[in-house]
Structures are given as C-alpha cells and as structure tokens.
C-alpha positions in Angstrom: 151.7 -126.8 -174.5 152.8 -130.3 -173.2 153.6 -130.0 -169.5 154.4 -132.8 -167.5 153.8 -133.9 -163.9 155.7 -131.9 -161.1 158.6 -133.8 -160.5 161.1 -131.4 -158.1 164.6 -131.8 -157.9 166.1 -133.6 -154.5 167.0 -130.3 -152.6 167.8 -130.6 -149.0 166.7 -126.7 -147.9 169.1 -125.4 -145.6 168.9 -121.5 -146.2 166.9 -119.6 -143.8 163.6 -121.1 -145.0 162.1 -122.5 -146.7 162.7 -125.7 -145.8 161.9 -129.4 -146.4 158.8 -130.1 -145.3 157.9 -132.7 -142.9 156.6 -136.0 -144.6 153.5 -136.0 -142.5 152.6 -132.8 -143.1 152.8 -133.5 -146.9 150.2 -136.6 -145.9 148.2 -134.8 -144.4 147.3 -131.9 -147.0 146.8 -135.0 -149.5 143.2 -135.8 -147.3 139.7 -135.5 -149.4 138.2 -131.8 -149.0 135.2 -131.8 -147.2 132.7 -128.7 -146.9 133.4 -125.3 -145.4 130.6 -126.1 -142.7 130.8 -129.9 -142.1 131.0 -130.7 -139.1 134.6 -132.5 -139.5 135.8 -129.3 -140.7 134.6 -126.7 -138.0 136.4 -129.9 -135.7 139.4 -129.2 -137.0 139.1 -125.6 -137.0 138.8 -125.9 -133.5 141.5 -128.6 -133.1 143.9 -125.9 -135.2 142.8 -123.3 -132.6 143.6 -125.1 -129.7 147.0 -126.5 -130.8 148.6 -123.1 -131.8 147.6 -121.5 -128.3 150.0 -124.3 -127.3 152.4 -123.3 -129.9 152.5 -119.6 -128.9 152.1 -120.1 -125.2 148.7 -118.4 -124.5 145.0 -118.7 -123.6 143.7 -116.4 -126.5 140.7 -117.4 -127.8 141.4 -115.5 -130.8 144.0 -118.0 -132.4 143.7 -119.0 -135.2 144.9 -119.1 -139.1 144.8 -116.6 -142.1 145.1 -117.9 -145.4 148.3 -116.6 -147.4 151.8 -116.7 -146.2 153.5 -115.4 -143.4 153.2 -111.7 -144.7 149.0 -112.2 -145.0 149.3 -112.0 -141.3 151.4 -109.5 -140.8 148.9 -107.6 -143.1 145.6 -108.6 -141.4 146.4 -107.5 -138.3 147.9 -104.0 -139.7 145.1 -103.2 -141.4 143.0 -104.4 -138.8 144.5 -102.7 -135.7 145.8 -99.7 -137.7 143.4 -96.8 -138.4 144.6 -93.7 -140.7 146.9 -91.9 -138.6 147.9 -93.9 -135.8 151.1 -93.5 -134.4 153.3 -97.1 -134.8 156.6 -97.5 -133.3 159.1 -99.9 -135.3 162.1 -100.5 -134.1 164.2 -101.6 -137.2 167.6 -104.0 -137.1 167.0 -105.8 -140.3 165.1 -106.5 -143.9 162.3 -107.4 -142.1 161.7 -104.8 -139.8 161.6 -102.4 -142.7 158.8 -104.3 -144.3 156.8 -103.7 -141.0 157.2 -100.4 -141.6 156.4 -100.2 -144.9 153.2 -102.4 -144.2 152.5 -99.8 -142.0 152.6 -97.1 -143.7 150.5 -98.5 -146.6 147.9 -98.7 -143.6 148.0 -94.8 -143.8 150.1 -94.9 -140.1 152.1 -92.3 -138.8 155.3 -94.1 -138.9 158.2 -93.5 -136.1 161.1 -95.5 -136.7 164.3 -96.2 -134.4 167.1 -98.6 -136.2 170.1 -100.5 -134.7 173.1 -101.8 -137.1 172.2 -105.2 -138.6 173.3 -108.0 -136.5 172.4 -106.0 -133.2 169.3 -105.8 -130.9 167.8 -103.1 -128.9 168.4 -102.5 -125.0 165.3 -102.1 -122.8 166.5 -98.7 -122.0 166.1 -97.4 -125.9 163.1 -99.0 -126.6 161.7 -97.5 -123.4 162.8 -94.2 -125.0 161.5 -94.6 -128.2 158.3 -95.5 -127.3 157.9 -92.6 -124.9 159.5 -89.9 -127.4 156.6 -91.8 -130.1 153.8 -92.0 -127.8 152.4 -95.2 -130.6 149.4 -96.8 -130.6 151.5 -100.3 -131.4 154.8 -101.4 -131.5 155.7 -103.8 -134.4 158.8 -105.4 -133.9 160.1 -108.9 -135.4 161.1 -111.8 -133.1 163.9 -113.4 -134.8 165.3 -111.8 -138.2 166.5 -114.1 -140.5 168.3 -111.2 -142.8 170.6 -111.1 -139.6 170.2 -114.3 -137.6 169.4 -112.4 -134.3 166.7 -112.3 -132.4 165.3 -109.7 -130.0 164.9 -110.0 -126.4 161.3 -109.6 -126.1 160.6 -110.6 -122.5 160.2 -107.2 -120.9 158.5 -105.6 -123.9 155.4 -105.9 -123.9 155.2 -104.7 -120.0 156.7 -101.5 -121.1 154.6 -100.8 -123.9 151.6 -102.0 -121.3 153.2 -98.9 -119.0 152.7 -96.7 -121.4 149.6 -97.6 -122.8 150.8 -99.4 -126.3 149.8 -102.5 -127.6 152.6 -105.0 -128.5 153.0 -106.7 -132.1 155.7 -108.8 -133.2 156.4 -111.0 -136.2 157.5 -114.2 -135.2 157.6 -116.0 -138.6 161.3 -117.2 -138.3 161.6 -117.9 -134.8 158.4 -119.7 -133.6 159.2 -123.1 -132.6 162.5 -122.9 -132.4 163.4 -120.0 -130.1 161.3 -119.2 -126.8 157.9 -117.4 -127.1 156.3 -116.7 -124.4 152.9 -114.5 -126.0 151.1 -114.5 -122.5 154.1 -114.5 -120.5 156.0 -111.5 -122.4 152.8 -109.4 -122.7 152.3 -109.9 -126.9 149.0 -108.5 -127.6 149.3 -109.7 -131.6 152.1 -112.2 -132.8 152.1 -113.9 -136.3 154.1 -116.6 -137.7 154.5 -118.6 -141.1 155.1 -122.8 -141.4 158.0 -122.5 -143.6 160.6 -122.2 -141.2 160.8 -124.0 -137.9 156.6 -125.0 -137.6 158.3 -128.0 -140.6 155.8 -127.1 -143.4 154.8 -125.5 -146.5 154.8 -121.5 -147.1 150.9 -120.4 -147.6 149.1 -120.6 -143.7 150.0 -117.7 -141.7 148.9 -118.2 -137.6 148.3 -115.6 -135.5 147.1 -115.1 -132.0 146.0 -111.8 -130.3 145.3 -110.8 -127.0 141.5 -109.5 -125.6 142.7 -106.3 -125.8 143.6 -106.5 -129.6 140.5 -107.9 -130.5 139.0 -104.9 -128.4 140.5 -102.4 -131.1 139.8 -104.8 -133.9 136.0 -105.1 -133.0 135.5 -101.4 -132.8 135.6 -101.5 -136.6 133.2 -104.0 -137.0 130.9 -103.9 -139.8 129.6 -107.1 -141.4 129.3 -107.1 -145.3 125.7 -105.9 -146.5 124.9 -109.5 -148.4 125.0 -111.3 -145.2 124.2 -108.2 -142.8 121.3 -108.4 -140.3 119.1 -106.3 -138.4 121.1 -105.4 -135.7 124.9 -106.2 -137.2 128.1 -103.9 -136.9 128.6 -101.1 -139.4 131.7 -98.9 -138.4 132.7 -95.3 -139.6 136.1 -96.4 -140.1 135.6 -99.7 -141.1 139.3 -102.2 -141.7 140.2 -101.2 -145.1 140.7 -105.0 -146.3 137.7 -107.1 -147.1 140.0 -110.6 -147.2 141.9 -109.4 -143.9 139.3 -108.0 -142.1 140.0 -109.7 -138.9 137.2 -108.5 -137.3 135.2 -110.5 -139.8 137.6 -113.7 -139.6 137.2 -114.1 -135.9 133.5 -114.8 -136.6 134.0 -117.3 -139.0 136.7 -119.2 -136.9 134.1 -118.7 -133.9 130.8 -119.9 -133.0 128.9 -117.4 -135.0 130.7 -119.3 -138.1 129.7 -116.4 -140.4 130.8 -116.9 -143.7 133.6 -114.8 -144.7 136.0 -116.5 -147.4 136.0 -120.7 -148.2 139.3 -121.8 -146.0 142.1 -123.2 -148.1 141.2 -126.7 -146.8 144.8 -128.5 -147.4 146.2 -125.8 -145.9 144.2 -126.4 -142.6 145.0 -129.5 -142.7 148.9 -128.7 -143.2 149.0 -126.4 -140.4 147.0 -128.8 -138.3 149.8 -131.3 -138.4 152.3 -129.1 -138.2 150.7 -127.5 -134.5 150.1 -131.6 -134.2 153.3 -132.7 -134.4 155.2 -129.9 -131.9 152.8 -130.0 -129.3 153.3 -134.3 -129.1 156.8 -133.2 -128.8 156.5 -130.7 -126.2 157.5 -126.9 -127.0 160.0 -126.8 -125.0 161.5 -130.3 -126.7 161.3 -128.1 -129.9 163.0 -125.5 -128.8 165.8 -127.5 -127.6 165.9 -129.5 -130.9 166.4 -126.8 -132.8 169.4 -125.1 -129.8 171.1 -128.4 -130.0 171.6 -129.1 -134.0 171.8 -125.5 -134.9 174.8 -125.1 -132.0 176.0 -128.0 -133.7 175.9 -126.3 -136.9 177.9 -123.2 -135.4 180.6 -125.4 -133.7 181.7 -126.9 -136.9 181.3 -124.2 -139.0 183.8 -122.0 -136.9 186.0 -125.5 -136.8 186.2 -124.7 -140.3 187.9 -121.4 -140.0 184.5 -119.5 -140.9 184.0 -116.4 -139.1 180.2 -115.4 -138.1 178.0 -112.8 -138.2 176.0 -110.9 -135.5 175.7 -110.9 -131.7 176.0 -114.6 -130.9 175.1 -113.8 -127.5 171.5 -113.4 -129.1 171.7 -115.3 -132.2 168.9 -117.3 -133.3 168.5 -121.4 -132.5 167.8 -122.2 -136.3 169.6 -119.8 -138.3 173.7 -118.3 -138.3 175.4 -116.1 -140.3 178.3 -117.2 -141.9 180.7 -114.1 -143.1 181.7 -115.2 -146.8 185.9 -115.8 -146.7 187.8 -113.3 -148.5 188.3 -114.1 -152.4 185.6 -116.8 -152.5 182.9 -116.2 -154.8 179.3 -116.1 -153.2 177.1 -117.7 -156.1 179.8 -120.3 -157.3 180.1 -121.6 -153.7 176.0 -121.5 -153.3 175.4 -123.1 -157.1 177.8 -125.8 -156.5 176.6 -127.0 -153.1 173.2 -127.3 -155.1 174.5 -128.8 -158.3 176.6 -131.2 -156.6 175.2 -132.3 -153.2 171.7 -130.6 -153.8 171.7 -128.6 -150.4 170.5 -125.1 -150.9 172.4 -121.9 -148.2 171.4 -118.4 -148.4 172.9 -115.4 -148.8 171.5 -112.4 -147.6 169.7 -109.0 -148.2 171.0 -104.8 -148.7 174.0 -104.0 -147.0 174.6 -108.0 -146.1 174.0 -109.2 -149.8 177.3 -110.9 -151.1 178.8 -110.8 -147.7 177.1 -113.5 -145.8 175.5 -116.5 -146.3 172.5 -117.6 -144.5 172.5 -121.4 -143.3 169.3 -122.3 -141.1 168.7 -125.3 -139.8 165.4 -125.6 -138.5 162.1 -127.7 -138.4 162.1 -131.1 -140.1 165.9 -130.4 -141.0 166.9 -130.0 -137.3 168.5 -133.1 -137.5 172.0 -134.8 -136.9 172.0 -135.7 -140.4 171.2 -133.2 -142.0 174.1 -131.0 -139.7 176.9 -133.5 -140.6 176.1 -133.6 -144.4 175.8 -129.8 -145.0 179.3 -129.1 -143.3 180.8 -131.7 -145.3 179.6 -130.7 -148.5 180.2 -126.9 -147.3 183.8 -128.0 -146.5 184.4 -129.7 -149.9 183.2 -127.0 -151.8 185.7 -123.9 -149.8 188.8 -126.1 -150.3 188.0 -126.8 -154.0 187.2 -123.1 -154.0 190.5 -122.5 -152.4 189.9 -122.0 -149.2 192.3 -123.3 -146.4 189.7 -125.5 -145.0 191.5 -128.6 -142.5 189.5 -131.8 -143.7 187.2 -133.3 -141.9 187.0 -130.2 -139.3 183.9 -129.2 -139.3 182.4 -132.7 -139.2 184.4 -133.5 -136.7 184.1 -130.6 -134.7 180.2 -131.4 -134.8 180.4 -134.7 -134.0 182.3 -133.7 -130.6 179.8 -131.6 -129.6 177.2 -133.9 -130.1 179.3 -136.4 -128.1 179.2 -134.0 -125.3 
C-alpha cells in the first residue's frame, strides 16, 4: 500500500467538540522528546501540575494528567476509588451520565441511579434525597452535558455529600474552562476533564485533580508492582483492579518519589501544558467570560433566525446550545451541506434527542467573533435553501447587535 502524507480537510469544528485546536498548542506537541526522567521533563511535569490547580480552582497537590482521553480519567479514578460493592449515587440527565454509571458498574459498584428528563437539572432538595435514601460511598455526577447542553448547579453539592459522609465526583470534560468550576470552593473531592472541548486542544490528555481525602481512599489500596517493589512497599488485599489506572501508583510517578509506572505520552504533556498555559495568561475568569460572550452571541442569532432551543436556558451551558431541528428539514442534509459547502461541522445529538436537535458548540479556540458570524451565515443559507423561512441576514445581524451592546 501507497499512503500519502496526512493532509486533513479545512473543517472549522463547531459541534460540541471536538474542536479546532489552538495553533500553539499544535507547536508545542511538535518539540523533540526528551527522557521520562530528564530533568526538563519532571519540570514540566511539575509546571503541568501547577497550572491545572489554577485551571480547576484548588490547592490539590494531587493534580495532574492521565494519558488517554477524557473517559481514561473518568476510568482511573473509578477503579481507583471504587472497591467491589460500594454504593455510587449517579444522578443521570443525559448520555453522559449513563456512561458514569455504566463505568461504575464495570467497577463491580452497587449502582443507585436517580434520572431527570434530558435538558433538565436536579434541585438540591432531590439530590439531598437521593443521596440519603442511597447512603453511597461517591457521587458521580457530570458538570456540563453536552448530549443536552445543560449544566448542573454544583455549588452546594459537594457540602451535602460532605454532610452525609460521601465523597463528590464529577466529570467536567465539557464544561471546564468555559463554565465556572470552583473544585475547592464547591467541595469536589475528584473532577476530571478532557482538552478537546473548551481547554482548545487535542482529544488524548485527560486532567484530573482530587482532593486529600480522595487520595486517602485511593492510597488504602496501595500496592507497588513486585518488579520494582521494596522492602517495606504497599501490598493491599484489595488492590485497584487496573494496572494503567492505578492512581495510587500514578501519584508516585507525578510525585517526588518519581516511581516508574508507564513512559508519559510526551507530546501530549507538552499539549496539555500549553493548553493550562494559555488559560491561566488569560485569567480563568477571562475564559469563562470568552466563552459566555460568543456562545450568547451564538444563541441570540440563532433564535433571530426563527430556531427554537433546547433545554433549560436558565442553566444552559457557556459553549454549547441546542438547536431543536425545524419541522420538515432533514437533519443529515442540512449537517453534510454545511460541511461540503462551507466546511463547518454541527452536531446532532444522542438516544431520545438523535435527529431532533443539533448540537452547535462554540468553545475554546473557536470562541471567537469570527467564527460566531460565519457559522450563522452559513447555517442560515443552508435552512432557506432547505426551505426554511429564514429572514436574510437575521441571524448575523442579530449577533452583531449584541456584540455592539
């Protein structure tokens, strides 16, 4: 076989992730390798460390990255925090939630699950109940859900599962960055995240923080591998099922200790360097607001348009909305044409949403007026073609008010 060099289409990404990555980051996963143990690297291990307690708003000293996407996260601290038979509490109101729970079950948990329509949140008052009627060992609960573009109020959480003597874990993939997160603030004893999505880079570095009193559980199941073992090292009873997410074993090597555990995927260090590099020089809180200004933007010209939305707007997410697809307009043929003809790529969505909504994020290095102004106008061209009653030049225009405001 013949294959030629990689040469991807022009696609401006603006589903719910992923999306394009940010031009530095790409530099910056280009730099020479350098060995597991040279001093450079172990710098920028700790560099990495420090910026994402930044990022997620804590003083954890357990922060740091696990190699794999955003669901290699979720997974290492399941199977690290989860022993056969634990009680976990997930409360489900979309795609994503379910995936917790099916993670956790694969752990060997016992499972309680409480669900809300898609495109709602939970009140205080039933996750209160929930957790007292479960009695769970953890709560897993996603941040922001991109299947339904809402996210859930998380700010009393973790004091409630505190009450009742719970630890708190939520998945923040989607939302980091571009929604308030407040880990220390909010009580989060284990939050994860991808840098696909709002962090501006590639899928394939998942980071993670957890609290003392995660790392508590997670250390109880210590036991070092025999090949490197030494007089005096942890061997558990119930030791974490997973050799590769064995957190317990990963904290060492990110710590002093540096034990060797697995060799770090190198470019993706470097990528998720830049990426905690670039938001902390523009300030959390600038990157929040970024991503409430151009995605509101989004939402005021797509309901200029005559589009109606999906979910609770009163807690819809900064970077992603839900567009409800118009009656008689045909969900692929709109999405293949916007990529065949402008080469912007929406999403639709997942189970009981799936041909009903489309999916338009617009988040990280596409959190831009630019990018805003040339999706709705392509979007716009395509529905009239498509035949729907679109007024030209709304949606752009509607945009571009706001902005002027």
């Amino acid at each position: 076989m013949h294959a030629l060099p990689i040469d991807p289409p022009q696609r401006l990404l603006m589903g719910p992730g992923p999306i394009n990555a940010d031009p530095r980051v790409l530099r910056a996963m280009s730099a020479q390798l350098v060995g597991q143990y040279d001093p450079a690297m172990t710098g920028y291990m700790n560099e990495t460390m420090a910026l994402y307690r930044d990022v997620f708003r804590t003083t954890n000293d357990a922060t740091l990255l696990v190699d794999g996407t955003s669901r290699a996260g979720i997974e290492a601290v399941f199977v690290s925090l989860i022993e056969p038979g634990d009680r976990v509490l997930v409360p489900v109101f979309g795609r994503f939630g379910h995936l917790l729970r099916e993670i956790a079950e694969r752990c060997g948990a016992e499972v309680h699950v409480v669900e809300r329509e898609w495109g709602t949140v939970f009140t205080v008052a039933e996750l209160e109940k929930a957790i007292l009627d479960s009695q769970p060992k953890l709560v897993a609960i996603v941040h922001g859900d991109t299947s339904t573009t809402v996210a859930q109020p998380l700010a009393e959480l973790g004091a409630l599962c505190a009450k009742h003597g719970a630890l708190l874990y939520t998945d923040t993939t989607a939302s980091l960055g571009g929604n308030l997160f407040e880990a220390d603030a909010w009580g989060v004893d284990a939050a994860t995240a991808g840098l696909q999505k709002c962090l501006a880079g590639p899928s394939g570095s998942s980071p993670l923080t957890l609290s003392p009193s995660a790392v508590a559980v997670i250390n109880d199941r210590k036991s070092i591998e025999a090949g490197i073992r030494v007089a005096g090292d942890a061997v558990s009873a119930q030791p974490i099922r997973s050799n590769y997410f064995d957190l317990s074993q990963i904290l060492d090597y990110w710590g002093p200790k540096r034990l060797n555990h697995h060799t770090e995927a190198t470019s993706m260090l470097y990528a998720a360097r830049e990426c905690g590099r670039l938001m902390v020089e523009e300030g959390m809180p600038a990157v929040v607001e970024r991503h409430r200004l151009h995605g509101t933007a989004m939402v005021t010209g797509l309901v200029a348009m005559g589009l109606g939305l999906f979910g609770d707007q009163s807690v819809r997410m900064n970077n992603v909305v839900g567009v409800r697809i118009p009656e008689g307009v045909n969900d692929a043929a709109v999405r293949g044409t916007m990529l065949q003809d402008f080469g912007i790529e929406i999403g639709t969505s997942f189970g009981p949403l799936a041909g009903k909504v489309w999916r338009i994020g617009t988040m990280g290095y596409n959190a831009r007026r630019d990018t805003v102004l040339l999706t709705l106008a392509a979007l716009e061209q395509v529905l009239r073609r498509a035949g729907f009653a679109a007024t030209a030049g709304s949606g752009v225009g509607a945009a571009l008010d706001f902005y002027s405001e």
